[in-house]
N, C-alpha and C positions, 0 to 999 in steps of 0.2 A: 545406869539404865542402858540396858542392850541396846543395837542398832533394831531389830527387829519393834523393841516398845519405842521405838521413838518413832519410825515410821509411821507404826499402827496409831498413836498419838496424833501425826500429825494430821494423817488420812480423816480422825475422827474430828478433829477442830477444821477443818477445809469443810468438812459435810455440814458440820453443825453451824458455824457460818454462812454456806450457801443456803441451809435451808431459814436460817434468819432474813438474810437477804429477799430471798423466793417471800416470806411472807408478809414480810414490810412495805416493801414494792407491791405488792397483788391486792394486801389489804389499803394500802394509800390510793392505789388505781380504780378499785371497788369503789370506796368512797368518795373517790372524785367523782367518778361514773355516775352512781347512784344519787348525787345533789346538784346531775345536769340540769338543764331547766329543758330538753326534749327527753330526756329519760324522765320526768316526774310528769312530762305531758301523753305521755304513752301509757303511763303505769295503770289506767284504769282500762284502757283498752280501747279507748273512742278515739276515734279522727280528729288531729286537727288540723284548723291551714292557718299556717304559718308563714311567714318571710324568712329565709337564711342570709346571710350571706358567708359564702364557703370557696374553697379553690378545690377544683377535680385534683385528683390523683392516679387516677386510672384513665385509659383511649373508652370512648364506646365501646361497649359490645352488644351482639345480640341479646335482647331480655330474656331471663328465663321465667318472668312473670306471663301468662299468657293475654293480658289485657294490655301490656305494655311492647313499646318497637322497640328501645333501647336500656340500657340499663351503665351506669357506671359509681364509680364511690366519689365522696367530695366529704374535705375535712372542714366541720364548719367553724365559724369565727364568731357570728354573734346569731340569733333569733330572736324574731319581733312574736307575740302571742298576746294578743285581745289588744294590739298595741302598745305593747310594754317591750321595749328592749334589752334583753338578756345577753349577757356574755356564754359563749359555750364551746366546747371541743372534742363534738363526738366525732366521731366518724360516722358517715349517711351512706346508706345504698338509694340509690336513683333510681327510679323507672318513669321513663318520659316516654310521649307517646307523640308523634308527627312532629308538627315545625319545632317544637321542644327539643330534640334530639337535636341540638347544635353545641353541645359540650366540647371544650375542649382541654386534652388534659395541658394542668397547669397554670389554667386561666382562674382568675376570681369571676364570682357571681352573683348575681343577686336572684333568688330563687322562689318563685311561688308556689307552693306545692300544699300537699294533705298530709303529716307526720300519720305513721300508723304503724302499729307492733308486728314486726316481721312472723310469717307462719314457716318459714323456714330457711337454711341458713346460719350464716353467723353472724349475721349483721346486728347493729345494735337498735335501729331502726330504718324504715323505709321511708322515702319521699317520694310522694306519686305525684306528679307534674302532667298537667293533660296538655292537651295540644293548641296550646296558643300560644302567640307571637308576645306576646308581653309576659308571658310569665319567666322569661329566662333574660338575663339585659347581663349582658356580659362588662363586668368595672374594669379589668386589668388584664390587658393582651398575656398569652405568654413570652418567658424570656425566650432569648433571641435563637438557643439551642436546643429549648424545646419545640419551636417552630421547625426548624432547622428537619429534626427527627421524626418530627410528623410529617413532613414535605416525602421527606426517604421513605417513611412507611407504606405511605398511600401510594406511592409511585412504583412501589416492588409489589402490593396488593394490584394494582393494575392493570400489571404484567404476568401475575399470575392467574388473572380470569380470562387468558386465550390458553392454559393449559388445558389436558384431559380433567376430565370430571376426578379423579383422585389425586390428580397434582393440586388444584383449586384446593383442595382440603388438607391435603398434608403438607406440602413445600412451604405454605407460613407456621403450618405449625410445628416441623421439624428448624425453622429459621426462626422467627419472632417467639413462639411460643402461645400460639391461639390460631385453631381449626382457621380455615378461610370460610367455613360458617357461620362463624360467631364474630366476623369483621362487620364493623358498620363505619362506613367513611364520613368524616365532618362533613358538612354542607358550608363551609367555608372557603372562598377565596384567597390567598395569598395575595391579591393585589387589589382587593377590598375585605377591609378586617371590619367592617360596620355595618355590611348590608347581606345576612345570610341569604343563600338559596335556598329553591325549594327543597324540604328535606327528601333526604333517601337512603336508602339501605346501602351505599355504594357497592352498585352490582350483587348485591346479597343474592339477588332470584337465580343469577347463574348457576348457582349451586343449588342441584339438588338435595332438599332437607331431606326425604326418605334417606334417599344414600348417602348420607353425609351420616344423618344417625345413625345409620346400618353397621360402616365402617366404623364410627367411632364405640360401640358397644361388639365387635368384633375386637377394635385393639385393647377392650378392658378387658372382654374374658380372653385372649390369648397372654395377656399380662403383659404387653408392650408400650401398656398408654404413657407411661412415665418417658416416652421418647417426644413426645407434643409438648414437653414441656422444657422451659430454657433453663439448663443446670451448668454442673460445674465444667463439664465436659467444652461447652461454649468460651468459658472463661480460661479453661486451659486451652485453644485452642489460641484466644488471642496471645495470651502470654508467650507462649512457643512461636507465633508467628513473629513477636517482638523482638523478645530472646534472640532467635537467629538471624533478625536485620541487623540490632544494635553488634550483634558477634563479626557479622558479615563487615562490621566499620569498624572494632575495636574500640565499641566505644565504653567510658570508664562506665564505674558497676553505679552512680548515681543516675546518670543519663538514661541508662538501660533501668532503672526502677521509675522512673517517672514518663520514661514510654507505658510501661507496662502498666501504670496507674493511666495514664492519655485514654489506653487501649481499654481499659473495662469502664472508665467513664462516656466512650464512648460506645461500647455494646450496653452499659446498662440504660442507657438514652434508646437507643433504637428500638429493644425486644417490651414486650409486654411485661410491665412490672407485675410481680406475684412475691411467695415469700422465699421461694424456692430461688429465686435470684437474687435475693438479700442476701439468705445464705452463703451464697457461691459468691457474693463481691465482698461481704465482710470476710469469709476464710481467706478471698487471693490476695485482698489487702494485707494479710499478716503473713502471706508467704515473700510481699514484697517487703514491708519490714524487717525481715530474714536474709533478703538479699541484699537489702541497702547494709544492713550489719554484718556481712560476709559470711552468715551461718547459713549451715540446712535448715529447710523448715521443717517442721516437724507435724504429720497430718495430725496427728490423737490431738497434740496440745491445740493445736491452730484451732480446730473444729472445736475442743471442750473453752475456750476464748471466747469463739464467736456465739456457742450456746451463753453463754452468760453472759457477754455485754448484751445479744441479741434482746434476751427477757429481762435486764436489768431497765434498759432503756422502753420497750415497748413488754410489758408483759400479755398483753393480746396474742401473741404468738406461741403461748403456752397452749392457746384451743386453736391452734393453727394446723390442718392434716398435711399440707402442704409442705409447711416449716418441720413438722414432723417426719414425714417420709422423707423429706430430702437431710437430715439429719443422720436417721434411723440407717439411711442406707449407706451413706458416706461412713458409720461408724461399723458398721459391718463389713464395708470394703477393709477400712483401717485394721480391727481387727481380730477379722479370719481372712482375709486374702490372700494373704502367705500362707496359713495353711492348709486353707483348701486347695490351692495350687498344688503347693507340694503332693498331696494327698492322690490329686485326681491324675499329677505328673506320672503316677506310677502304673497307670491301667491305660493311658490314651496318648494321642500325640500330643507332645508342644501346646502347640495353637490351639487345637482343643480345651487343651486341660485350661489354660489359659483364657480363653474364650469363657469357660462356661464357671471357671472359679468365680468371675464378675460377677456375674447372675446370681450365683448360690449365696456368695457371701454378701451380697446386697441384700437378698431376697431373706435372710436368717433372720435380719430384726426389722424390716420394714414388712415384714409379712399380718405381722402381728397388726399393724396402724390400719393395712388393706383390711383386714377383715372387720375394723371396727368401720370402716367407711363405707366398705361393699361386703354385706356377710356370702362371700363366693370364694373359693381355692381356687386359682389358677393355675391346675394342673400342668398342664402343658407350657409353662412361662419359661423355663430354663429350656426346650427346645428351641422355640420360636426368637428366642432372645438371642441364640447361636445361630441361627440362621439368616436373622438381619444386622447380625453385629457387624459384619463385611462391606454392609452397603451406607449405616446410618453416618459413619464420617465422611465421605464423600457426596452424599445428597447436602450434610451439613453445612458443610463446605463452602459448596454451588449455591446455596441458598446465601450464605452471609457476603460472598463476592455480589450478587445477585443486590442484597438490597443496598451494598455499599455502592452501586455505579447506576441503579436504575432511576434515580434522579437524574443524572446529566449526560447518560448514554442510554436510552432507552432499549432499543435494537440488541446492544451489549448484555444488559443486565436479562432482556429478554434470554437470550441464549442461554444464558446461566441458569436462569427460571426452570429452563429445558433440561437443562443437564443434571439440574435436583430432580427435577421433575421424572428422569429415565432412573435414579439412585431410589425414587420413592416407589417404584413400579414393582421391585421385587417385595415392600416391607406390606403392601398394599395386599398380594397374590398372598401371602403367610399370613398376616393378619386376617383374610378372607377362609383360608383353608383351614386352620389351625382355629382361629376362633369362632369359625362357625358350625365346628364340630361340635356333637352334646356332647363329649368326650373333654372339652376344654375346661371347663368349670366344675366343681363339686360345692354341692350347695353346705355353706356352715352356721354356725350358732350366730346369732347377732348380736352386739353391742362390746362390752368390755367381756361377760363370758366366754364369747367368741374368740378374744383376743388371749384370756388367761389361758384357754384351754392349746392354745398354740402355743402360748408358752411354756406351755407344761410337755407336752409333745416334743420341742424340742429341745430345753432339757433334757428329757428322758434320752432322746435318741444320743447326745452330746456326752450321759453317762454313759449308757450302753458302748460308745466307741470308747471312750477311754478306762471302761474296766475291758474291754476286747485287747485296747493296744499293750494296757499293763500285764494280760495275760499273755499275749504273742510273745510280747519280750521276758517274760518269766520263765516260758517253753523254749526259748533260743537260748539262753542262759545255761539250761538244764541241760541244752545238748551240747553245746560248748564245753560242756565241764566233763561229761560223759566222752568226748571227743580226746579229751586231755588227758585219758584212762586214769581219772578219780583222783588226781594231782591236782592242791591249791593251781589256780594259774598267775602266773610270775609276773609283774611289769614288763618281761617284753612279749607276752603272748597277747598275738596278735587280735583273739577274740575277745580281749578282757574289754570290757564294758565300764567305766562311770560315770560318775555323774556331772554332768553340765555344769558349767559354775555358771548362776548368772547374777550380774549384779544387782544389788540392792536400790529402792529407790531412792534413799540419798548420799550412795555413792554414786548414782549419775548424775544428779542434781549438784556433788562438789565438785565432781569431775567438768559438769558443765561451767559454772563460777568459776572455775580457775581456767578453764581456757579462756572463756569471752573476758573476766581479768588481765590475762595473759597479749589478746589479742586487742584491747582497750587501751590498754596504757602500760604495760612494762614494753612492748614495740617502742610505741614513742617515744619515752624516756631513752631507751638503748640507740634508737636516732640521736635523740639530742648528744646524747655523751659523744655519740661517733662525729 
């Protein structure tokens, strides 16, 4: 058997395996779902009230229900119905409405609400909790480092409600990863865990809603929204800061891998859990595994890793736009970004081409997930994306020093507030200009048509350059040879052209086994003999 059938062999049993996996997992998850005892109390469609008891997973946020102040998720553990005690493990969205809104993430609950079938969403069901003092009885504090991070949150949202009206909305959401609109502070004391306050919006009214929605439907049609949100970007951000203290001490490569795990346990504590920062701490985990092993890491494999432990472990994250887009774009950095660089290296500068390869090869396959979510084109997304690329790592910056010191140096952390807050002021003006143009957006199909027909578009444009590039170099060939006055040309002429060798996929795969072989254990052994 050739090396080419054995590859293609193996390529087909890896697929055919995952998608065994993919439907065993999704069918066992179905079924579990489907013989919950709040999934078979929804099924008909009526309200009921129930008792939970559940632990939050998510901070408050603003409700996007309109009859409800708050809203957050909570994983439940058992449910009481007509008095009968069930075991159960769904996952619930919240919407509480006044002294209710005293959730806090992490804590267990005992919860008196109204189950009822979400109208939209992807939640599996709703809890609607009205406004009284007894319907919420908190059983178990949280731990001692979720506290910890809820202290920090509130104290850098605090510091943020004396900025301008657009620092208030983007400086936590270029830092945490949620508008300063959509914040709702605990009514909780740190030096009394058992007697809430009165509830409240923490400072919510500060911020105007018109213009909070204004800008935030400004940064969708300019196609920068994906900056509000907490990505990899964050996570490399701490690594590199790690990286070059542990280097700054020499210290050994195990030391420096368990800062760097220190460092995203704790950013993944501080920011706003979503799926998009799942992603980005299961990927940096396996670049640290790489390091602790003395290898490179490798983005394609790391990322196709984390796809698959991700949905093997929670398959939910299969209808996740979230988990999707931040997937779709990391695989499109992976791989086109070498070659759109390349590409665009050859009509602009450097930093440009550079700059805007990001965008484009992000934008290749997560374009498709935007339209099934927003059926809109973001026309305008690879300008506006080059023109606040300059400013978003410096506001980023300001913001995570900001809410690392605004707990115990307030004055401090203020400033820093400010100095994201001056980084947020250009993304704000382009965001304002560019998406508030009708020129921003072109209206598209909706649903998955919407998305095939993108995909079909680029394809098409993807053949079109490569029957273009095979014909350029068919024409350079021709005159090359015309050039040589009609003489084969010899091995040392200079124009002669072949072909690439590149290697085979499991000649890198033995190539790989015998180094990390090599570097495992024939090292050590050649110690021991010395």
């Amino acid at each position: 058997m050739t090396v080419d059938a054995m590859s293609l062999r193996c390529h087909v049993i890896v697929i055919v395996a995952a998608a065994l996996c993919a439907f065993v997992i999704g069918g066992m998850t179905d079924m579990k779902q489907s013989g919950d005892p709040i999934a078979t109390a929804i099924a008909d469609g009526a309200d009921t009230t129930v008792e939970v008891i559940a632990t939050t997973s998510t901070p408050m946020a603003t409700a996007s229900l309109r009859d409800a102040d708050c809203q957050t998720d909570i994983r439940v553990h058992g449910v009481t119905i007509d008095l009968i005690r069930l075991p159960s493990s769904l996952a619930v969205r919240v919407y509480a409405t006044g002294s209710a809104c005293r959730l806090r993430q992490g804590a267990a609950y005992r919860i008196v609400g109204t189950l009822r079938q979400p109208r939209f969403g992807t939640a599996t069901a709703w809890l609607i909790v009205d406004d009284d003092p007894d319907a919420v009885t908190e059983t178990t504090r949280p731990v001692w480092w979720r506290r910890a991070g809820t202290t920090m949150q509130e104290s850098f949202i605090r510091g943020t409600r004396g900025l301008p009206e657009y620092g208030r909305v983007l400086v936590p959401g270029l830092t945490l990863g949620v508008l300063g609109q959509d914040v709702v502070m605990t009514p909780w004391t740190e030096e009394s865990d058992t007697e809430p306050r009165a509830w409240s919006t923490g400072d919510a009214d500060d911020v105007d809603e018109a213009y909070a929605q204004r800008l935030e439907d400004d940064f969708k049609q300019a196609g920068i929204m994906h900056l509000m949100a907490v990505s990899g970007s964050h996570f490399v951000l701490a690594a590199v800061f790690m990286r070059r203290l542990c280097a700054r001490f020499l210290t050994p490569r195990w030391i420096t891998a368990a800062g760097i795990v220190a460092a995203y346990a704790v950013l993944g504590t501080l920011v706003y859990p979503s799926d998009s920062v799942l992603r980005a701490a299961i990927m940096g985990m396996g670049g640290v595994a790489c390091l602790l092993a003395g290898r490179r890491s490798q983005a394609l494999a790391g990322l196709n890793w984390t796809v698959i432990l991700s949905l093997l472990f929670d398959p939910s994250l299969a209808r996740s736009y979230g988990f999707a887009l931040s997937c779709t774009a990391v695989y499109g950095l992976v791989l086109f970004g070498g070659a759109v660089e390349r590409f665009l290296r050859r009509f602009m500068p450097r930093v440009l081409a550079d700059t805007m390869a990001v965008t484009v090869s992000a934008q290749i396959l997560a374009l498709p997930v935007q339209t099934m979510m927003n059926p809109q084109l973001p026309v305008l997304a690879v300008p506006a994306n080059m023109l606040v690329a300059p400013f978003v790592a410096f506001a980023t910056i300001a913001g995570l020093l900001s809410l690392c010191v605004a707990w115990a140096i307030p004055v401090v952390g203020y400033a820093l507030a400010w100095g994201s807050c001056i980084g947020t002021l250009p993304i704000e003006r382009c965001a304002t200009l560019i998406g508030g143009s009708r020129f921003s957006v072109l209206p598209w199909t909706e649903g998955p048509v919407g998305a095939l027909i993108v995909v079909l578009i680029e394809t098409g444009v993807f053949l079109i350059m490569l029957t273009a590039r095979s014909a350029i170099r068919r024409l350079t060939r021709m005159v090359m040879q015309r050039r040589s006055d009609g003489t084969h040309p010899s091995y040392d002429d200079p124009y002669e052209e072949g072909e690439p060798y590149r290697a085979r996929y499991m000649e890198r795969a033995d190539v790989w086994w015998r180094e990390t072989r090599a570097m495992l254990f024939e090292r050590d052994v050649g110690d021991v003999q010395q």
